[in-house]
C-alpha positions as CSV (number, residue, x, y, z in Angstrom):
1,X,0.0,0.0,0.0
2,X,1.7,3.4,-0.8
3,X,1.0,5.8,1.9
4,X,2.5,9.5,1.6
5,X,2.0,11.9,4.7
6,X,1.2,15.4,5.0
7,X,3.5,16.3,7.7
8,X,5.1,19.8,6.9
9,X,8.3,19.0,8.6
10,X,8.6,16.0,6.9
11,X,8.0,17.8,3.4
12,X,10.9,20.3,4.2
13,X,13.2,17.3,5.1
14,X,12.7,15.8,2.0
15,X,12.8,18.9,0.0
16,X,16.4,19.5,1.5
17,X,17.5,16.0,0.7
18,X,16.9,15.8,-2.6
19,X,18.4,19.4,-2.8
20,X,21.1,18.6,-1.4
21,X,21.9,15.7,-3.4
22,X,21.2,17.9,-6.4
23,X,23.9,20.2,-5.5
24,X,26.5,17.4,-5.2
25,X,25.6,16.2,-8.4
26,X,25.8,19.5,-9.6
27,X,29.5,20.4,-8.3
28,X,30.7,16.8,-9.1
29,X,29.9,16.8,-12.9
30,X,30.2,20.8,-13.8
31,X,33.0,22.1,-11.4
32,X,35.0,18.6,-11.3
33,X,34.6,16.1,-14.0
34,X,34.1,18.4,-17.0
35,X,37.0,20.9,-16.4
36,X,39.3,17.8,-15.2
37,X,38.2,14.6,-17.2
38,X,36.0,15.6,-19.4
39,X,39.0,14.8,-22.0
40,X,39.3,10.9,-20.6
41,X,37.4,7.7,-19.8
42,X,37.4,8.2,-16.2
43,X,35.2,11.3,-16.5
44,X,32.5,9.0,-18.3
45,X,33.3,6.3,-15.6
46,X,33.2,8.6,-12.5
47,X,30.0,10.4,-13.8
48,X,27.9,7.3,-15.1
49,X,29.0,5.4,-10.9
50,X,28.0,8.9,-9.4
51,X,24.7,9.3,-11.1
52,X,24.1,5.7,-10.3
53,X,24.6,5.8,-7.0
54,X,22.3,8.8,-6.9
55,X,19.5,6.8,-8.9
56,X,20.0,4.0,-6.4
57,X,19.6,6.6,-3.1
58,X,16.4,8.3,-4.7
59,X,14.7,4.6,-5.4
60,X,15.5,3.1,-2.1
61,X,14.4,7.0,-0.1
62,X,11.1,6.9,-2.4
63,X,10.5,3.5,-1.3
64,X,11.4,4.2,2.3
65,X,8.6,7.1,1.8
66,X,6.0,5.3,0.0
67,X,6.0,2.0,1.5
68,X,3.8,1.4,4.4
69,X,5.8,0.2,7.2
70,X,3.7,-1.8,8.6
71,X,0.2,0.1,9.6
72,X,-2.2,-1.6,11.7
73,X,-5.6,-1.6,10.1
74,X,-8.5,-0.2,11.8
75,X,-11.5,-2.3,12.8
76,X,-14.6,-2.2,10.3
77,X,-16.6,-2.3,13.4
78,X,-16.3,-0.2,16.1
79,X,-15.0,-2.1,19.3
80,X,-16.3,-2.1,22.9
81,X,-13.6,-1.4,25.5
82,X,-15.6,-2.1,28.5
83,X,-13.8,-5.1,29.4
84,X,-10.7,-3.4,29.9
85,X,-10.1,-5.3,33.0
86,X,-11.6,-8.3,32.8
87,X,-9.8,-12.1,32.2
88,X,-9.9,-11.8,28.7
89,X,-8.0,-8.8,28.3
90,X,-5.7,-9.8,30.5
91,X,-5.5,-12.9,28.6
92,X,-4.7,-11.1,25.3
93,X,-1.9,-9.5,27.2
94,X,-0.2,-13.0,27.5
95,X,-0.8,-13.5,23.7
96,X,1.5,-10.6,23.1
97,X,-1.8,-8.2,22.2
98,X,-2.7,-5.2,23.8
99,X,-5.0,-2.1,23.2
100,X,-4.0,1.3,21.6
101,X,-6.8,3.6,23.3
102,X,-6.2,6.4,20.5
103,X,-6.7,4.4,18.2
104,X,-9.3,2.5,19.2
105,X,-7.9,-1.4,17.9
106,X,-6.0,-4.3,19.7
107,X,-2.6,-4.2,17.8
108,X,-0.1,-7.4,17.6
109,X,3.2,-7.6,19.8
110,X,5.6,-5.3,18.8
111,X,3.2,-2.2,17.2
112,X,3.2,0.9,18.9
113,X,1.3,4.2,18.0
114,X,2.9,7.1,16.4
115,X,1.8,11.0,17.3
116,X,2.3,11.9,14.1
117,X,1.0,9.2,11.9
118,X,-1.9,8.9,14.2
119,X,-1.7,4.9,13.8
120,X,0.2,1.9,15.2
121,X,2.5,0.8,13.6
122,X,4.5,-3.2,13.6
123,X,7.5,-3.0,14.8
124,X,8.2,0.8,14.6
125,X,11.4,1.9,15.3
126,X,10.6,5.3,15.0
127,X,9.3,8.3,13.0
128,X,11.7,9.8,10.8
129,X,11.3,13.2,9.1
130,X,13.9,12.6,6.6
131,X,11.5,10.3,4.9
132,X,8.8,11.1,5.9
133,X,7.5,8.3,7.4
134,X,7.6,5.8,10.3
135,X,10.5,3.3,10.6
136,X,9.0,-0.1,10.9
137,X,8.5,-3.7,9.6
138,X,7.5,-3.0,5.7
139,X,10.2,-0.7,5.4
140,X,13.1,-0.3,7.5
141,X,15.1,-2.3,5.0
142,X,14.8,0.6,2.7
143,X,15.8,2.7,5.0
144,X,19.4,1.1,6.0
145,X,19.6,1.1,1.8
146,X,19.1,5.0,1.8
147,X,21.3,5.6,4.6
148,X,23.8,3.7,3.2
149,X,23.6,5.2,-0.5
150,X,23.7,8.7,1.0
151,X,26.5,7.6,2.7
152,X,28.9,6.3,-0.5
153,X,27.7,9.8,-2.0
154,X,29.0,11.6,0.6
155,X,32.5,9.5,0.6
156,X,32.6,10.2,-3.3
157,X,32.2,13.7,-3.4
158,X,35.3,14.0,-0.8
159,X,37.1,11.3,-3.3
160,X,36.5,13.4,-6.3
161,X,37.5,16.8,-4.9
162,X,40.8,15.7,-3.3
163,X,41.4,13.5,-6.8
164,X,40.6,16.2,-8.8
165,X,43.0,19.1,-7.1
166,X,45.7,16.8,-6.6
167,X,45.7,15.8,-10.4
168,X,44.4,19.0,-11.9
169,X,45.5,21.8,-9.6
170,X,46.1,24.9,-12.0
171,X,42.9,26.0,-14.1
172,X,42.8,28.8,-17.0
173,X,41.2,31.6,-14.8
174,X,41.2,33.2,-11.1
175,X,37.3,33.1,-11.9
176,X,37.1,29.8,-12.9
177,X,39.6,28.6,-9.6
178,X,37.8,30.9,-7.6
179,X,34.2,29.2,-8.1
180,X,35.7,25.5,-8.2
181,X,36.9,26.0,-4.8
182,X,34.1,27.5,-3.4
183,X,31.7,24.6,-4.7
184,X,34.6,21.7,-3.6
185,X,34.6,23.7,0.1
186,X,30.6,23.7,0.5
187,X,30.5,20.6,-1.1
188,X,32.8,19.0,1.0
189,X,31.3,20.3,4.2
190,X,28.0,18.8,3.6
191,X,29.4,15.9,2.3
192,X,30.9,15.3,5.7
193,X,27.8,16.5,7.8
194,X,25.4,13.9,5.8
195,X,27.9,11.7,5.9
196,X,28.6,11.6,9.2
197,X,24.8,11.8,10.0
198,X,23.8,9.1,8.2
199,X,26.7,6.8,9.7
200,X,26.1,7.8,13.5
201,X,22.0,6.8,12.2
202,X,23.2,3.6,10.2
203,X,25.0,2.3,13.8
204,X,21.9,3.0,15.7
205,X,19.6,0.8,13.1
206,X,22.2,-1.8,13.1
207,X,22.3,-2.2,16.9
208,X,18.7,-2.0,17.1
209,X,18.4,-5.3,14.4
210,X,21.4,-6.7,16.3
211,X,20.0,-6.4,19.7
212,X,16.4,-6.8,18.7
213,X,15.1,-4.0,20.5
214,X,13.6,-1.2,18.5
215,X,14.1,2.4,19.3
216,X,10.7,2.9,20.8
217,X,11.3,-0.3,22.8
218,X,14.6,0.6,24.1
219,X,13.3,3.6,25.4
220,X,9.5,2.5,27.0
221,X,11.8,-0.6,28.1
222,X,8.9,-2.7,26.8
223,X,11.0,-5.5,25.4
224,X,11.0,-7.8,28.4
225,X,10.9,-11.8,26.2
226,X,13.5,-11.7,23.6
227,X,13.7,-15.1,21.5
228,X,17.4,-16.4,21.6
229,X,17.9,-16.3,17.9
230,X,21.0,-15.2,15.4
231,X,22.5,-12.0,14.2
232,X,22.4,-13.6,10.5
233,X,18.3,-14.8,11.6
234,X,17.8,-11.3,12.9
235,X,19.1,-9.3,9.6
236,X,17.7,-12.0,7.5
237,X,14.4,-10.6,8.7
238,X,15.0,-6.9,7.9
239,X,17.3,-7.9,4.7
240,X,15.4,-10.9,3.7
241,X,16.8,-14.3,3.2
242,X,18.6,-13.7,0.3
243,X,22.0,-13.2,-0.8
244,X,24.3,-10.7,1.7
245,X,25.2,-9.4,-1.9
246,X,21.6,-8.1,-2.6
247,X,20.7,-6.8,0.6
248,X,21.2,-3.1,-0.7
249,X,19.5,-3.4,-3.6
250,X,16.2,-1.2,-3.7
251,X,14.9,-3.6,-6.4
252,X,11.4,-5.8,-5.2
253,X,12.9,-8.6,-4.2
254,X,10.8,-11.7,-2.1
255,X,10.4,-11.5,1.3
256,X,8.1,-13.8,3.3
257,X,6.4,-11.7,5.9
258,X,3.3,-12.1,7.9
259,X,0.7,-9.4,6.7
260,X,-2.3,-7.7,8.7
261,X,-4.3,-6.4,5.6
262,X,-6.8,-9.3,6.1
263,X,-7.0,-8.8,9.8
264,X,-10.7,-7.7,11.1
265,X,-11.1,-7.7,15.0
């Protein structure tokens, strides 16, 4: 199900993204690879990987955005809470199910509700701006991808500026120097901020599939049973089962997961 929210900080985080990565692009093929290599086959090769990359981080953001992580579906009936504290709830409890009040539903183990999604979510890790969208079941995968895309971007750009004023560092003009190194400095500056953004984010995803404890969960402490199993078992079921190879590729892929579409309470 593609879901897109209205969230006006979201919107603006997006919007500087994809701006962002616009720039670099910008700065990489008209202020480094055409005045430098423009001339050779590395230009070609160095402008065809960079633009790839790009296409690869735009796909697996756009899928990070679009695809629902893992929303759980409202009741077609409206449900009667006045049980609340009876056997049976306390029974459902056991089974791993509990209530969400503001929403009005039982939700599996592992859902929580989001403020600004104003749903539950499976296995939400938590609400990112930068796409968005919630962190959770359906999509985290993409997530780690787009994190990881922005970060070889970022590392690139750095590559290509030191490459390119070490090999080419005389130009034809004051004006012409003057503007490359003002692009390569601003350039290089947000190259390291993402970068180093998107790392200190990568590590915290990682430990959370690692140690099987979502960000939500780690901080309502609400992970109490945690089922002894793997670290290849527990990124096989972000990643999918798979080869290691393919887990950054953006491209639909199968993944066996347990859906809730068909769920009526």
């Amino acid at each position: 199900m593609v879901v897109f929210r209205s969230d006006p900080c979201g919107i603006v985080c997006m919007g500087i993204t994809y701006s962002a990565v616009a720039y670099a692009d910008y700065v990489v093929v008209r202020h480094l690879i055409i005045p430098s290599m423009s001339d050779t086959l590395w230009g070609a090769f160095h402008m065809m990987i960079f633009n790839v990359v790009i296409f690869l981080m735009v796909y697996s953001h756009l899928k990070a955005v679009l695809t629902d992580p893992g929303v759980v579906p409202l009741p077609k009936t409206s449900l009667d809470f006045s049980d609340m504290h009876s056997g049976q709830k306390r029974k459902e409890k056991e089974d791993g199910w509990t209530v969400c009040m503001k929403c009005e539903t039982y939700r599996p183990p592992r859902a929580h509700h989001c403020r600004i999604c104003q749903r539950c979510v499976r296995r939400m890790d938590h609400h990112c701006p930068w796409i968005n969208n919630c962190v959770g079941e359906f999509n985290q995968k993409f997530f780690i991808q787009f994190l990881f895309y922005v970060g070889i971007i970022s590392m690139y750009s750095i590559s290509l500026v030191i490459a390119v004023w070490v090999s080419d560092p005389e130009t034809k003009s004051f004006e012409v120097r003057h503007t490359r190194i003002v692009h390569s400095i601003v350039l290089v500056v947000e190259a390291i901020l993402f970068g180093l953004f998107v790392m200190a984010i990568g590590c915290d995803q990682m430990q959370a599939i690692l140690s099987d404890e979502t960000a939500v969960e780690q901080v309502k402490k609400s992970r109490a049973y945690k089922e002894k199993r793997s670290r290849m078992a527990l990124l096989q079921e972000v990643f999918g089962s798979g080869s290691v190879a393919l887990w950054m590729c953006p491209f639909p892929m199968h993944r066996s997961t347990d859906s809730l579409q068909d769920f009526v309470v």
